[in-house]
N, C-alpha and C positions, 0 to 999 in steps of 0.2 A: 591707100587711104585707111585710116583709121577714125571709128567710131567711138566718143564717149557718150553717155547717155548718162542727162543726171535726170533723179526721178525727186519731184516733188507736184504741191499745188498751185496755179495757178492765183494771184490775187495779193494784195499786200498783206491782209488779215494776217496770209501763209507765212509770209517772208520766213521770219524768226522762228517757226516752229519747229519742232523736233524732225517731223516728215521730210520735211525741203532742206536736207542735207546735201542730198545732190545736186538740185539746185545748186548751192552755194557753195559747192567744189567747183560747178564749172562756171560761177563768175569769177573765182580764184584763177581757174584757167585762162579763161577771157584776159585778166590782167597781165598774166605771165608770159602768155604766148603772143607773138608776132601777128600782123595785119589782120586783124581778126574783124568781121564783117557779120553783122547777126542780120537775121530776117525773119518772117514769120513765113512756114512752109510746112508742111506735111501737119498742121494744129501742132507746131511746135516752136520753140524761138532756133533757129539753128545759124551756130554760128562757125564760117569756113576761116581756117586759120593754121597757121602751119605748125608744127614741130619735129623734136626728134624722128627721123625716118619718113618727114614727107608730111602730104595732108590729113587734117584732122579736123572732124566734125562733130561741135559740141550739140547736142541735142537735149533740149528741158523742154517735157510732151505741155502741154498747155489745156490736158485734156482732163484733167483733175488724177491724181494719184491712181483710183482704181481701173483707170480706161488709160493706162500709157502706153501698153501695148502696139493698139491699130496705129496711134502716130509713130513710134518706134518701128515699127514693121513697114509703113509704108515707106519711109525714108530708108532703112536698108534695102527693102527692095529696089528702090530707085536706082539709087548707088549702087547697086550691085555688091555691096560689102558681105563677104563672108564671116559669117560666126564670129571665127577665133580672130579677126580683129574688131570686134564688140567688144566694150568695157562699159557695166550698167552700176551705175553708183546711187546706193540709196542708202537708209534707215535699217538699223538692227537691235528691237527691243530685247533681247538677246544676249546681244553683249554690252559688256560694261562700258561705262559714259568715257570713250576715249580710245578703246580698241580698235584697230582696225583689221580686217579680214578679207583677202582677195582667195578667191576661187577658180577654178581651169571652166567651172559647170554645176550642175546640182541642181535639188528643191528651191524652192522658194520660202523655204524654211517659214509662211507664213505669212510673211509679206504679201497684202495683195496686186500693189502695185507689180513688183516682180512674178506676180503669178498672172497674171495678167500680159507681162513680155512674154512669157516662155507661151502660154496659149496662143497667143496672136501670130508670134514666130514659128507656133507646133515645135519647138524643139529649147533645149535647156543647155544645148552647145556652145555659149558665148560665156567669157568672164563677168565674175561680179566682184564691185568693191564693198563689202560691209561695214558704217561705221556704228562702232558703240552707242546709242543712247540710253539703255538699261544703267540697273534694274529696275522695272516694273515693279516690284516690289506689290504683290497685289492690286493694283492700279487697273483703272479700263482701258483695255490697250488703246481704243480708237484715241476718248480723252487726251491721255498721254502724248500719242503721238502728233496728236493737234494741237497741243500746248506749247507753252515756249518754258528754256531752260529757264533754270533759279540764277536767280543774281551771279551767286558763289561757283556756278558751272562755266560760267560764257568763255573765263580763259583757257580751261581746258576744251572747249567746243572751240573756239579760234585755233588755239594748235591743231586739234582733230582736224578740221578744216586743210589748213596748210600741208598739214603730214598728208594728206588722201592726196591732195593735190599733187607733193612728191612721189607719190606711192604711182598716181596714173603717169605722169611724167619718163619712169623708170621705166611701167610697161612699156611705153612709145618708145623709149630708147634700147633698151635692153631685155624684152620681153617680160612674159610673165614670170617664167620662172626667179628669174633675179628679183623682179617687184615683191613676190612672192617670199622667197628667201630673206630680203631685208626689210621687210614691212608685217608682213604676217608674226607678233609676237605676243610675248604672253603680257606685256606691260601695255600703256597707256599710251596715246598719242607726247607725252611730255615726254615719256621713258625712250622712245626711240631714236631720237632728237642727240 
């Protein structure tokens, strides 16, 4: 079994915002992937469904951005799922509007959402997907990331979208390191395509 974790807020206000990027990778998933069944459990929407290499469990915590943690935590410990099949997809003001960046492990580079996983879990042993929404550009980060894209952004945000979607796909099929290798680049979600 395999774990995806997307991190946003709960609420429609959220939908569109920069934050609820994961979010809206794993309703991308939800469409893509076979017999897929959502519930509310663990203060999460979690939806069982299958793919590349077996079962796969999307998880979007329902517990506002900075608390995703304990519902993240509680649902792997149920499952029993190990680390290194965790994949936690969130927001990275950081990088530019359209990158994407998967990791083996790490900080939380900031995010509190994901500092928040790694506390709750005690450890920083699980993959992360990071997409672009930078730069900030002197901006308040919270603002920012509770804002919604500009008009002229959304087709590059729909591609971002799809490509993370391929990017976790790949993991499930062919590990990280391959996700890693053809996803992890210096160009834009358009550029990789």
């Amino acid at each position: 079994m395999h774990v995806v974790v997307g991190l946003g807020n709960p609420g429609k206000q959220y939908d569109q915002t920069r934050h609820n990027l994961g979010f809206r990778v794993c309703g991308e998933l939800r469409e893509r992937l076979p017999g897929g069944t959502s519930r509310e459990r663990f203060s999460s929407r979690v939806t069982e469904t299958g793919g590349p290499g077996g079962k796969v469990l999307l998880i979007e915590p329902q517990t506002y951005m900075n608390l995703s943690g304990r519902a993240v935590a509680e649902a792997i410990g149920f499952y029993k799922v190990p680390l290194p099949d965790v994949l936690v997809v969130c927001d990275d003001f950081n990088l530019a509007l359209g990158r994407l960046r998967l990791r083996r492990d790490g900080s939380h580079g900031g995010h509190n959402g994901l500092r928040n996983v790694i506390e709750c879990l005690g450890d920083d042993e699980f993959a992360r997907l990071r997409m672009g929404i930078g730069p900030l550009e002197g901006r308040d980060p919270v603002g920012f990331c509770l804002g919604t894209f500009r008009q002229e952004e959304l087709d590059e945000v729909d591609r971002m979208i799809r490509t993370a979607a391929d990017a976790v796909l790949c993991w499930l099929d062919a590990g990280l390191d391959a996700a890693m290798n053809r996803f992890n680049t210096t160009g834009t979600a358009r550029e990789t395509q």
